[in-house]
KOLZA-214097 format. One record per residue (C-alpha): residue in one letter; x, y, z. Coordinates in pm, 1 decimal, decimal comma, m for minus. Example, Ala and Ser with C-alpha at 12.3 -4.5 7.8 and 13.67 -1.06 7.14 Angstrom:
BEGIN
   res       east      north         up
     a     1230,0     m450,0      780,0
     s     1367,0     m106,0      714,0
// end
This chain:
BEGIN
   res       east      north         up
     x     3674,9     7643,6     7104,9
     x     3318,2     7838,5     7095,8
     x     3023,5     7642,0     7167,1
     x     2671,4     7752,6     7011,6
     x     2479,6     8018,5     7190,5
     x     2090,5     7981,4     7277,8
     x     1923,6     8137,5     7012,2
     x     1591,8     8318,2     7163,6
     x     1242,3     8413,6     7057,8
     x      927,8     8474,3     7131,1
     x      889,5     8192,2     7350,1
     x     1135,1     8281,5     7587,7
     x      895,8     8621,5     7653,1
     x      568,4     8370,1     7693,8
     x      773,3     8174,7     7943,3
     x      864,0     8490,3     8095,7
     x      542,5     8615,7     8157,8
     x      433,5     8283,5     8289,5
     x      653,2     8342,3     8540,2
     x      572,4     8591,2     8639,7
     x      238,2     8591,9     8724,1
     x      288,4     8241,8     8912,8
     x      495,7     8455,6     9101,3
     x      235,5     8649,1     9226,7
     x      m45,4     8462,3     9202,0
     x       86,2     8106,5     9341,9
     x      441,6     8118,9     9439,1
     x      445,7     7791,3     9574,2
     x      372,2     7659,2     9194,7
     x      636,9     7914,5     9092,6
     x      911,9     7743,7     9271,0
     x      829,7     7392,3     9162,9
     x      785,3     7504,2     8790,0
     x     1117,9     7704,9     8806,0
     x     1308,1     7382,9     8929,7
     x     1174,9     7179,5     8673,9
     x     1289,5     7458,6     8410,2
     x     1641,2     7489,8     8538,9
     x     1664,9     7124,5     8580,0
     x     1596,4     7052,7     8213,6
     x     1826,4     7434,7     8145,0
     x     2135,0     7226,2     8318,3
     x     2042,2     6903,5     8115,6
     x     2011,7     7073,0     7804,3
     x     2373,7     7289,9     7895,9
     x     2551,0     6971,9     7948,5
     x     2448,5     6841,5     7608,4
     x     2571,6     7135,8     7459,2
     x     2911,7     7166,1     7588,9
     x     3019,5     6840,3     7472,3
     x     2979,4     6985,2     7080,5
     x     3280,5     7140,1     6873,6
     x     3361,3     7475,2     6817,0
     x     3084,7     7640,2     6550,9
     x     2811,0     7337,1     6622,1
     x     2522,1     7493,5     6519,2
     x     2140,7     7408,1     6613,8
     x     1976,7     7215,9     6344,1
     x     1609,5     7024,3     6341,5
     x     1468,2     7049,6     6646,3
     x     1274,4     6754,9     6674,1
     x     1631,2     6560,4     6671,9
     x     1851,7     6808,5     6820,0
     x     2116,9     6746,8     6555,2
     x     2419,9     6959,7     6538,7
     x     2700,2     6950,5     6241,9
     x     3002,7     7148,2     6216,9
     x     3260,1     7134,8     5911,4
     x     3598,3     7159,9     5894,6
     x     3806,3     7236,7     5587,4
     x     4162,1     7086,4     5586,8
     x     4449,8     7363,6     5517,9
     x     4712,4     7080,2     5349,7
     x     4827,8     7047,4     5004,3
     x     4676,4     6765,0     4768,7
     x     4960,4     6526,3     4651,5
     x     4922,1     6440,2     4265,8
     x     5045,6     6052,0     4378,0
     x     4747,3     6070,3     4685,2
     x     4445,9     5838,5     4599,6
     x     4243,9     5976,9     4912,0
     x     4364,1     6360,6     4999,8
     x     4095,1     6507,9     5300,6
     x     3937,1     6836,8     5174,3
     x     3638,5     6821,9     5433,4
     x     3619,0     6681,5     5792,6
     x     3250,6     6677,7     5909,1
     x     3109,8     6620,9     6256,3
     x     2763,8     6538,4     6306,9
     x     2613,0     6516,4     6638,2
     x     2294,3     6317,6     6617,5
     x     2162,0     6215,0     6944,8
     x     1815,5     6036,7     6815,3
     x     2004,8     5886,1     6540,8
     x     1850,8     5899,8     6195,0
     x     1967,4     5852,7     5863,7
     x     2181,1     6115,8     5631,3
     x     2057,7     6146,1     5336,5
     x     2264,3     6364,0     5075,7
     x     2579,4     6558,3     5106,0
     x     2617,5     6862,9     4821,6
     x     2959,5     7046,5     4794,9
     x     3128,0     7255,9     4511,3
     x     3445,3     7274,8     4304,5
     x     3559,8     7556,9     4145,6
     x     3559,2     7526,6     3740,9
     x     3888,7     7483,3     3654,5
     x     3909,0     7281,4     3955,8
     x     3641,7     7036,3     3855,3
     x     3843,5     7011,2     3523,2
     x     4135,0     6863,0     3674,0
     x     3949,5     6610,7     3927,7
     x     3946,3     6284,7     3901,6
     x     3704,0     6122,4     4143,9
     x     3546,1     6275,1     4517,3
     x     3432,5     6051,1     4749,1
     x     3213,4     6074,1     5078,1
     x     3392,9     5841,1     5376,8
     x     3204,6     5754,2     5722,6
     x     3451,2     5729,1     6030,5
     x     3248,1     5609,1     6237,3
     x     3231,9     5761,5     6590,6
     x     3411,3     5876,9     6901,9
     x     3486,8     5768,9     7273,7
     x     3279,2     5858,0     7564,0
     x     3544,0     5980,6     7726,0
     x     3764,2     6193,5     7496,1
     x     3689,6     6587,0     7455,8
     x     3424,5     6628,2     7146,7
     x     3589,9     6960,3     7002,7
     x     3795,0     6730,3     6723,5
     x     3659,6     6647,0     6356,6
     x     3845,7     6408,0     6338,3
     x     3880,0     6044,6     6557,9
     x     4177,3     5892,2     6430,5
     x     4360,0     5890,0     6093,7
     x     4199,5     5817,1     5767,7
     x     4469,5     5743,2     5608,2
     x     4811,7     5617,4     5817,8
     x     5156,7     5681,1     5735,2
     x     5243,4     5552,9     5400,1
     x     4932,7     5473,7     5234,7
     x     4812,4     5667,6     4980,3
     x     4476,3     5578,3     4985,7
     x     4184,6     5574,2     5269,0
     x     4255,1     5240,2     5533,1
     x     3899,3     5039,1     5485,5
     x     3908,5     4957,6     5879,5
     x     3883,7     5311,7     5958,8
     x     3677,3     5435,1     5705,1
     x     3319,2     5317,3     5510,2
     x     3281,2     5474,9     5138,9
     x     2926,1     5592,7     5091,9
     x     2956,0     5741,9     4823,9
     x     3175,2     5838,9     4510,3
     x     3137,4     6065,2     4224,9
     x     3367,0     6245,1     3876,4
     x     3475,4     6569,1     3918,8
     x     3226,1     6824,8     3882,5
     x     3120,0     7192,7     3951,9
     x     2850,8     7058,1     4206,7
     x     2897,6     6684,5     4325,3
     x     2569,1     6526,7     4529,1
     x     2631,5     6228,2     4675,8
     x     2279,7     5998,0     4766,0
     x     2368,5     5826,4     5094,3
     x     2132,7     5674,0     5297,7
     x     2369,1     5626,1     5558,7
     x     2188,3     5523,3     5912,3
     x     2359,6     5742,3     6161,7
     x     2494,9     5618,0     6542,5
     x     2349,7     5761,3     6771,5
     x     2557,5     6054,3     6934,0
     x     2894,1     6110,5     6712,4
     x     2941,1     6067,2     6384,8
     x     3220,0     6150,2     6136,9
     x     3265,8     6165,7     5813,7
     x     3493,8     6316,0     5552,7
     x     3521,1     6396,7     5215,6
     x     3820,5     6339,7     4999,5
     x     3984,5     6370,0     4617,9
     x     4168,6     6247,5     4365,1
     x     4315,9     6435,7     4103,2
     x     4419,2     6370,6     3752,1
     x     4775,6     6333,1     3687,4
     x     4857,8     6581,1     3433,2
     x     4724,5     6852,6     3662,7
     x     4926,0     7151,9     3688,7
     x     5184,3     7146,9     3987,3
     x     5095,0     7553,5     4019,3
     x     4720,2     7467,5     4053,3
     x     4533,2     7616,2     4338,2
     x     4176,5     7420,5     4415,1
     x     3917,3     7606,6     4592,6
     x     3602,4     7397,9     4749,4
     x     3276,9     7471,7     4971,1
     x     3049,2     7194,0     5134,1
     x     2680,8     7342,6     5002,9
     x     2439,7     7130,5     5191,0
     x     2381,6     6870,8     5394,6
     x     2034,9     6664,9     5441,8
     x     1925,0     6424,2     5735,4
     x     1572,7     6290,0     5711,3
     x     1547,6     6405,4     5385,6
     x     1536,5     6778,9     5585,1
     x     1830,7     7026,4     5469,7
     x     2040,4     7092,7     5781,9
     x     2213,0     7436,6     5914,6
     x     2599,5     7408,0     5955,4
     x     2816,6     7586,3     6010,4
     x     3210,7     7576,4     5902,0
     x     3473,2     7612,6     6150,2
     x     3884,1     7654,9     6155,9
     x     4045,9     7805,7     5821,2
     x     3859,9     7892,4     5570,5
     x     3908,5     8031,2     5218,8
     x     4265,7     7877,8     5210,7
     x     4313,1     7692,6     4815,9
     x     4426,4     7408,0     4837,5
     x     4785,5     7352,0     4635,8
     x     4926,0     7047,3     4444,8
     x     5208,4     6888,1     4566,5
     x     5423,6     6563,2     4473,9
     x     5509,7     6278,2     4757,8
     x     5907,3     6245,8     4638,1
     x     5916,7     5995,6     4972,8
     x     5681,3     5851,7     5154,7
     x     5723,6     5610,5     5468,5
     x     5802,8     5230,7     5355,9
     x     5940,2     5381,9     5032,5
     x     6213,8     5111,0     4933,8
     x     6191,1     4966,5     5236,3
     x     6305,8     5278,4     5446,6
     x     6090,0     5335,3     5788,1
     x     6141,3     5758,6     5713,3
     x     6266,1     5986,2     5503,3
     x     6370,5     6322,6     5669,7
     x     6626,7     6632,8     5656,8
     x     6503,7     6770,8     5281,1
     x     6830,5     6970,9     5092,4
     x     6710,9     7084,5     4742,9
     x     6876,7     7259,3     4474,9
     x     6876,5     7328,4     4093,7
     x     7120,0     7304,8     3818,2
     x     7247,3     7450,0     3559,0
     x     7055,7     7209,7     3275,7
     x     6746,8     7339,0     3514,9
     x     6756,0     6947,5     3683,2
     x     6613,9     6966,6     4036,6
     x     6844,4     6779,7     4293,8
     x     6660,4     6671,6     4619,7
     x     6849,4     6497,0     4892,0
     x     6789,2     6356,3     5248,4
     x     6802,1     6126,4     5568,9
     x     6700,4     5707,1     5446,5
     x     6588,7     5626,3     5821,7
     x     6632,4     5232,5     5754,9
     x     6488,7     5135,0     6061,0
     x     6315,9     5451,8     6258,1
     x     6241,6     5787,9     6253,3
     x     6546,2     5863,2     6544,7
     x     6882,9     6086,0     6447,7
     x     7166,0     5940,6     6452,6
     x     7328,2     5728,1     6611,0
     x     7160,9     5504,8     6339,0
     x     7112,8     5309,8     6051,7
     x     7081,2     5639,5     5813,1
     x     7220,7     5686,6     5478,5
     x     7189,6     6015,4     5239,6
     x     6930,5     5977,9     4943,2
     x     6866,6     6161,7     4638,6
     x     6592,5     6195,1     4398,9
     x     6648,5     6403,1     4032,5
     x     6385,4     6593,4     3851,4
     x     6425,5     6725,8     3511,1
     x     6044,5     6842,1     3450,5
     x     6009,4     7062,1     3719,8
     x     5946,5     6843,2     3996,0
     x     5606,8     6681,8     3841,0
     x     5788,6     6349,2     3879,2
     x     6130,8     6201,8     4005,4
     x     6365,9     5925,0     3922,6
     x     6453,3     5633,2     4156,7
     x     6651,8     5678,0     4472,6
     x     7006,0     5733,9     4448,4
     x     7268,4     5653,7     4765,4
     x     7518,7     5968,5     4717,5
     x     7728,7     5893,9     5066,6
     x     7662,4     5513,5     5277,2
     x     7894,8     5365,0     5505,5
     x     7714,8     5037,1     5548,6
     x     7938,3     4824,4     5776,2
     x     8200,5     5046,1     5756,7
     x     8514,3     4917,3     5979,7
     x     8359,4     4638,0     6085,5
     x     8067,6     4769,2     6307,9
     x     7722,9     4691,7     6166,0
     x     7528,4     4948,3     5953,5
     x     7339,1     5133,8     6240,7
     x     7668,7     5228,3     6409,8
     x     7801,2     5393,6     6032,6
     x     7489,0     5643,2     5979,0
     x     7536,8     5922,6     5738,8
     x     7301,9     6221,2     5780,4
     x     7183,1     6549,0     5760,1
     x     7261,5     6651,4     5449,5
     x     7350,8     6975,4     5300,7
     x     7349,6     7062,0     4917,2
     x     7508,5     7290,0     4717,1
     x     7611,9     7337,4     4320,4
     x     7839,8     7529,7     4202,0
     x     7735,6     7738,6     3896,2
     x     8169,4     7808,5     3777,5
     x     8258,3     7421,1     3725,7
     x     7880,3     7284,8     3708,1
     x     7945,1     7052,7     4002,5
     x     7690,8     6889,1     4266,9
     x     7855,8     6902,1     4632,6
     x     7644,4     6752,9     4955,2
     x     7809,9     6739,4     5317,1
     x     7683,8     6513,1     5544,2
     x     7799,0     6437,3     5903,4
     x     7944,7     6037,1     5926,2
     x     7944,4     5843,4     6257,0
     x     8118,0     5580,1     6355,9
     x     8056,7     5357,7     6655,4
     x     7903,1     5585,7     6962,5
     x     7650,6     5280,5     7027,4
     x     7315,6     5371,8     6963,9
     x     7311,2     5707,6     7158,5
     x     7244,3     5999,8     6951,6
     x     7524,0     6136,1     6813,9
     x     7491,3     6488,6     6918,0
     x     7506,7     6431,1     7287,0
     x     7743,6     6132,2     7198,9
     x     8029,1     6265,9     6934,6
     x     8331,7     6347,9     7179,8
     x     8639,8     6608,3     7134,9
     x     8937,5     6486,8     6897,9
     x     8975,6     6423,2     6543,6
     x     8954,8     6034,1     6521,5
     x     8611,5     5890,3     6357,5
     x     8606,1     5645,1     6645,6
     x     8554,7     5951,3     6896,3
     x     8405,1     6236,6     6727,8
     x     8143,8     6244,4     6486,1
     x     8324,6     6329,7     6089,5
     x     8243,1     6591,3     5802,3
     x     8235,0     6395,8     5471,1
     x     8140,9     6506,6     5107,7
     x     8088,5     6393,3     4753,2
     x     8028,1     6566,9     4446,7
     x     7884,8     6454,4     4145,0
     x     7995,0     6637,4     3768,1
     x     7713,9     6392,6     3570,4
     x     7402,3     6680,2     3686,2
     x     7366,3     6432,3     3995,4
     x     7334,3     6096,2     3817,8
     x     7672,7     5972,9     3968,9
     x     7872,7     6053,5     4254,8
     x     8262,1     6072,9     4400,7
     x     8365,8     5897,3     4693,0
     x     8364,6     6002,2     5003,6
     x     8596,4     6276,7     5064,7
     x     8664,2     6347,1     5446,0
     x     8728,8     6726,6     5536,6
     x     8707,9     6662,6     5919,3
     x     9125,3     6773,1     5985,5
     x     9035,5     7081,6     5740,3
     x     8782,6     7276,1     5930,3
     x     8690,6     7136,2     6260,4
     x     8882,0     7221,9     6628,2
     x     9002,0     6969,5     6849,1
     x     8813,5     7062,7     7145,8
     x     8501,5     7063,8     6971,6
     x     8266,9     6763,1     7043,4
     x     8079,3     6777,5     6723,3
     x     8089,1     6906,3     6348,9
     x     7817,0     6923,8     6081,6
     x     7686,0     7075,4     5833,1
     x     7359,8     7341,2     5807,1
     x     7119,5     7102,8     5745,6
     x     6929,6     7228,5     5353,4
     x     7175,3     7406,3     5065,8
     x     7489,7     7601,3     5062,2
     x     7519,9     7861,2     4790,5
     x     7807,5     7986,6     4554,0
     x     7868,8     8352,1     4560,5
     x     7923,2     8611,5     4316,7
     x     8297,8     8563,3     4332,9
     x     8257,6     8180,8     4322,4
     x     8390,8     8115,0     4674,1
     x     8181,1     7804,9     4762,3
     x     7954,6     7822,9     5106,2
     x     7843,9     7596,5     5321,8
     x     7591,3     7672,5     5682,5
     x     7737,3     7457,4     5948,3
     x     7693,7     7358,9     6341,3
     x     7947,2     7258,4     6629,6
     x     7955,9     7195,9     6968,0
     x     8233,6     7405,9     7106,0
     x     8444,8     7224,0     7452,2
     x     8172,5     7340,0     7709,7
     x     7907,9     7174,2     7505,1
     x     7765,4     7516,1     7415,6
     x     7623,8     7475,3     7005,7
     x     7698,5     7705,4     6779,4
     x     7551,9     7807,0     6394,4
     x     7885,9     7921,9     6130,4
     x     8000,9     7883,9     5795,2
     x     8269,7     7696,4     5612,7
     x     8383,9     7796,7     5287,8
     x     8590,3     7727,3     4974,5
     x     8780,3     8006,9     4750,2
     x     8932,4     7709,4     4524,0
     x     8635,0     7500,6     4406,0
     x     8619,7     7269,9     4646,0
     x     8992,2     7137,1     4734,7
     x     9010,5     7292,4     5032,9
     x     8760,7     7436,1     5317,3
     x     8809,8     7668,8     5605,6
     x     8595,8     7804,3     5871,7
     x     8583,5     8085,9     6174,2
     x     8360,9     8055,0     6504,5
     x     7989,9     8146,6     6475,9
     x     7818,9     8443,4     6562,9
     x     7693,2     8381,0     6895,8
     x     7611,7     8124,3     7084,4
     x     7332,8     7841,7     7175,2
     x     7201,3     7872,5     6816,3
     x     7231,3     7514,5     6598,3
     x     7079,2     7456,6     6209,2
     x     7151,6     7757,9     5968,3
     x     7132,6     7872,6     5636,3
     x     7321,4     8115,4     5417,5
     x     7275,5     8417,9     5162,0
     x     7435,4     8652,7     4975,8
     x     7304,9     9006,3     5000,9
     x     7338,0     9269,6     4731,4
     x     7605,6     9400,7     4869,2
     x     7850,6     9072,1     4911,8
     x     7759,1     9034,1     5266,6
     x     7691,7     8680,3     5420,0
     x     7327,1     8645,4     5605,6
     x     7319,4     8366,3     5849,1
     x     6977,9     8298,3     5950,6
     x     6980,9     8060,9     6261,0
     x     6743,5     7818,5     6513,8
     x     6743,5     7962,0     6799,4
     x     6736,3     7732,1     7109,2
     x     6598,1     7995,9     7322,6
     x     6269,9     7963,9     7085,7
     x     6066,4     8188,2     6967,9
     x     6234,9     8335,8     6712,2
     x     6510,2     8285,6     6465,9
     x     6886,5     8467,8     6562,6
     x     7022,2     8670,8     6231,0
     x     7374,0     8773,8     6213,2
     x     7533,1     8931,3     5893,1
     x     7925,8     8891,2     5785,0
     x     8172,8     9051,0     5525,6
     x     8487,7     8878,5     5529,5
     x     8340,2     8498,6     5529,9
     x     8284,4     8447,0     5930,1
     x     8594,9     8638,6     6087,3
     x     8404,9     8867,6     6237,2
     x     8010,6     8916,9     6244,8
     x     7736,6     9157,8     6342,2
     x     7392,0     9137,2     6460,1
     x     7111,6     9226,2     6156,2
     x     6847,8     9429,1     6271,2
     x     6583,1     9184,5     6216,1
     x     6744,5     8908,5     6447,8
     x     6483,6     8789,8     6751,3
     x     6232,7     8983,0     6592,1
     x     6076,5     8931,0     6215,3
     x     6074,4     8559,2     6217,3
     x     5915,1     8370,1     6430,8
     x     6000,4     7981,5     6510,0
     x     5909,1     7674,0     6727,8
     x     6285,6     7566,4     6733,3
     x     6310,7     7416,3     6397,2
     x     6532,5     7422,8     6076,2
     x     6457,3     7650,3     5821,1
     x     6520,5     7820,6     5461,3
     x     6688,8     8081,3     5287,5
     x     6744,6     8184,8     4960,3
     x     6832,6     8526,5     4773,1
     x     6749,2     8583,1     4465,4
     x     6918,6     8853,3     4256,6
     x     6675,2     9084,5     4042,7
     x     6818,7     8972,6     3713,6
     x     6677,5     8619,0     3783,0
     x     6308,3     8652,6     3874,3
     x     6050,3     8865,7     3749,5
     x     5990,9     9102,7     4019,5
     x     6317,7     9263,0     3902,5
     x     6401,8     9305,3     4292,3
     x     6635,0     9195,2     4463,6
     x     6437,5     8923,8     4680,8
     x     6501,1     8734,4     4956,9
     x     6252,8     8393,0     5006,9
     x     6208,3     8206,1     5360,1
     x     6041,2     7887,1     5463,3
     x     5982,0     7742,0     5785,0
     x     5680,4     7660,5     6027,4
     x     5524,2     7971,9     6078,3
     x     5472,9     7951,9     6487,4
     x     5607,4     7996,0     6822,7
     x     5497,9     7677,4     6955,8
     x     5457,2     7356,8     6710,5
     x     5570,5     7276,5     6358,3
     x     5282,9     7320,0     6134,4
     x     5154,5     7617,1     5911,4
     x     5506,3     7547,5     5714,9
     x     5490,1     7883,6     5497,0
     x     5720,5     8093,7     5251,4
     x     5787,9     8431,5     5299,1
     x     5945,6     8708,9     5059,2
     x     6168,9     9046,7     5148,7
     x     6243,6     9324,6     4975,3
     x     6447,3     9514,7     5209,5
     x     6733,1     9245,8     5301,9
     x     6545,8     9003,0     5501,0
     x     6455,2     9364,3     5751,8
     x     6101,2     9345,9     5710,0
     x     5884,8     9028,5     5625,3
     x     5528,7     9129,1     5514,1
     x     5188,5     8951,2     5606,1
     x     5069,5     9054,9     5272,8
     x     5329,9     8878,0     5088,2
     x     5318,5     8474,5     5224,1
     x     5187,7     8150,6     5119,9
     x     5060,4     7875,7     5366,6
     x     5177,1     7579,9     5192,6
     x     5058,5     7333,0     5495,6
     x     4836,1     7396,6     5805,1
     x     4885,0     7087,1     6034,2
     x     5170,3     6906,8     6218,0
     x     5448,3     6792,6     6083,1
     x     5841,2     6755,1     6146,7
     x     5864,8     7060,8     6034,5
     x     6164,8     7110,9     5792,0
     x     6242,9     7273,7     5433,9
     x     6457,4     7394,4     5176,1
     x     6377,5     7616,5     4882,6
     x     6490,4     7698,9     4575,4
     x     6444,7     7879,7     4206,2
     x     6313,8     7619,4     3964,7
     x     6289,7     7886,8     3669,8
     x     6233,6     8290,8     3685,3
     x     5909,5     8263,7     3762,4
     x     5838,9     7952,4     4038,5
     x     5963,7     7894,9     4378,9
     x     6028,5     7524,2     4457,0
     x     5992,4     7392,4     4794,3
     x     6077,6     7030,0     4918,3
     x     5957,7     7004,0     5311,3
     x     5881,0     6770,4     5567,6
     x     5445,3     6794,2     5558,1
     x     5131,9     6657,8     5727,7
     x     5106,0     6451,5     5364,3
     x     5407,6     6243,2     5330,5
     x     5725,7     6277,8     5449,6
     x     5942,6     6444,4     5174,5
     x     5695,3     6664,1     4962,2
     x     5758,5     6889,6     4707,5
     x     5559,3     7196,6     4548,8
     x     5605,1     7471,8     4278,9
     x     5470,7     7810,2     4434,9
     x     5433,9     8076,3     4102,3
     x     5652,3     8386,5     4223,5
     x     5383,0     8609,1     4152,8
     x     5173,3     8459,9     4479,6
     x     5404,6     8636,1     4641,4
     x     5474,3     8904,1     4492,3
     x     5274,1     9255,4     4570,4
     x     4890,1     9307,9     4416,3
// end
């Protein structure tokens, strides 16, 4: 971070010239004055390199310096409190604050509900002073700001220009504050809201600011389809999303009971339906649960990581999910052990559901069908399968072969379902995958890459026998080891009239954050800058799955900063060429 630079004038030539002719007229009084100056340089110095990045000078009677920091995360529809602005505001002689102006755009202003002004309070002596933020404003779970952490000053209706009146005594040194909103319900999931802190008064005296981090980002709306404590579950991870026939959106993933940890655990697979879009969702279903299956307690019968798929021939829902039974607590994937038997090795289950996902089959176990002996472990992708041109059904999936080396494949099904088969993968140390078709018939496997990085590619033509590197493997994608999505999307059934492929995943080498979707038009070879979407700038776990919801919008359900399943509706056209 860049601290603010000593702004000269004319001053700095009087002192100069002082100086100087000390120098020749007394330089005894030279040195002493010149001491004095540096002393009170290095004082002034150390104040300044305790303030953020972009603190700029303000008043100079108080010395006050104010930076502001827009947030780059989507606004959830179900969100109370959603952070637009995070100020800091360095005030050293204390004082009061007196207004705060900022701006909405018009349609924007429209579709708001209420903005509100929060006070955080302030910041440890010893912790670095670059942040905007001391803690967070609103914990895991809650939808609205946590009163211990946060004062309301003020509160106002949507508007083109909101002023909030504060009279808010400042603490002397560091003080935060935020901004946050609430919109109206029937807001459009495709809305994009664009806002711009104005002005900011102290003393009644307007105050220079200046903004730092992203800026110019709109903000999108998204829906919180599971949030932490949600019926009781701790988390809610591994997002699988597809959509039907009837146009019904089916979202599955991980019911943590107890923690966020994989298994080994008390985990069972949940799904949510949509039939408007994904504006809102019906109650939790439990597709595939063990509970205390053979006699060990729940937490030693977890079901998880699910993968989705529907089959557009017989209109059926499939998810695979990977069953364990017993291993202790240990994670699973270090714990499943070579052999067939559910007591040793980890199992490959499914259920399908022909009701458009309102009911669904038992379990069904395919273990015997596709996995080795000498394999340690089986599972599926995580995310979607697809159904090809020819109907053969596809799922991504993962194994640990008998040196403990992980591998991404496929399994598939040329009879609907009754029976599966699968080859080896592509290469090796390379774990969650997904699937595509290409124009011409070929399977794309797009894989995390343990190496990091970057994510491994490989393409196929007779369902996983044999495979060969694509040209844009370890190059076009970059990845911080993490799940991702893929989708292709056949001309005839979006309104670019190309043949597209779409990709999701954190868009970095080094954490899970700026989760963003991508589009190709050349068969995943090429992936341009010009033609992406930041759906989510801060940390999360990282994980997504996209899908068509109609011709013209992308659906994505992901793991975000906001809540821990969240789903939005991205119009095609965003990513489409200007």
């Amino acid at each position: 971070m860049r601290f603010c630079a000593e702004r000269y004038s004319a001053q700095t030539m009087v002192f100069g010239n002082l100086l100087l002719h000390l120098y020749q007229t007394n330089p005894k009084t030279m040195k002493i004055t010149l001491f004095l100056l540096i002393a009170a340089a290095m004082a002034g110095t150390s104040h300044a390199a305790a303030r953020p990045e972009g603190a700029a000078q303000l008043t100079q009677q108080k010395n006050i310096t104010i930076c502001v920091g827009e947030t780059s995360t989507p606004i959830l529809l179900d969100r109370t409190d959603n952070e637009l602005f995070r100020i800091h505001l360095d005030a050293p002689d204390g004082g009061t604050l007196t207004s705060l102006t900022m701006t909405l755009d018009a349609e924007s202003a429209r579709h708001a509900a209420e903005v509100k002004l929060y006070y955080g309070g302030t910041d440890a002596r010893n912790t670095p002073r670059e942040r905007l933020a001391p803690t967070d404003y609103i914990p895991d779970g809650r939808l609205e700001a946590e009163p211990s952490y946060s004062q309301l000053l003020a509160h106002d209706k949507g508007a083109r220009t909101v002023s909030f009146d504060v009279g808010k005594e400042l603490f002397r040194g560091i003080n935060y504050l935020w901004v946050s909103i609430r919109m109206k319900h029937n807001t459009p999931l495709t809305h994009k809201l664009s806002a711009s802190i104005r002005k900011i008064t102290v003393d009644g005296a307007e105050c220079s600011f200046e903004t730092v981090g992203r800026t110019g980002q709109p903000h999108r709306m998204a829906v919180g389809v599971r949030h932490a404590g949600d019926d009781g579950a701790a988390a809610y991870r591994i997002p699988g999303l597809v959509t039907t026939s009837r146009g019904t959106l089916l979202a599955v993933y991980d019911v943590r009971h107890n923690s966020s940890k994989d298994l080994q655990q008390h985990i069972d697979i949940g799904l949510s339906r949509s039939t408007d879009g994904g504006r809102t969702w019906e109650r939790m279903r439990l597709p595939l649960s063990f509970a205390d299956e053979g006699t060990l307690p729940a937490a030693q019968n977890g079901v998880g990581d699910p993968s989705i798929l529907y089959d557009h021939t017989t209109h059926r829902a499939w998810i695979v999910a990977a069953w364990c039974h017993g291993m202790g607590y240990g994670m699973a994937w270090n714990n499943s052990a070579q052999g067939m038997d559910p007591d040793m090795t980890g199992q490959l289950v499914l259920a399908y559901s022909d009701d458009d996902g309102k009911t669904w089959s038992e379990p069904i176990n395919i273990t015997r069908q596709v996995k080795r002996p000498e394999w340690h472990f089986l599972l599926q992708g995580p995310g979607r399968g697809i159904t090809m041109r020819d109907g053969t059904l596809v799922f991504p999936t993962q194994y640990i072969d008998a040196e403990r080396m992980p591998h991404s494949a496929i399994m598939y099904s040329r009879d609907s379902g009754r029976t599966w088969h699968m080859h080896l993968g592509p290469r090796p140390n390379t774990t969650e995958a997904q699937v595509a078709e290409l124009p011409d018939g070929r399977l794309m496997l797009n894989m995390r890459d343990n190496r990091g990085g970057s994510r491994a590619v490989a393409v196929t033509d007779d369902l996983g026998a044999t495979w060969s590197e694509h040209i844009s493997s370890r190059k076009a994608l970059r990845e911080p080891v993490c799940m991702a999505s893929l989708i292709s999307v056949p001309a005839e059934q979006n309104i670019s009239e190309r043949n597209i492929l779409l990709f999701s995943n954190p868009d970095s080498d080094r954490a899970r954050r700026d989760i963003t979707i991508k589009i190709s038009f050349d068969d995943g070879c090429t992936w341009p800058a010009e033609n992406q979407v930041l759906l989510d700038g801060e940390d999360g776990w990282g994980y997504s799955c996209l899908t068509m919801i109609d011709p013209q919008t992308v659906g994505i359900l992901y793991e975000s900063s906001q809540a821990h399943i969240t789903f939005q509706a991205i119009p095609l056209e965003d990513l489409l060429p200007r």
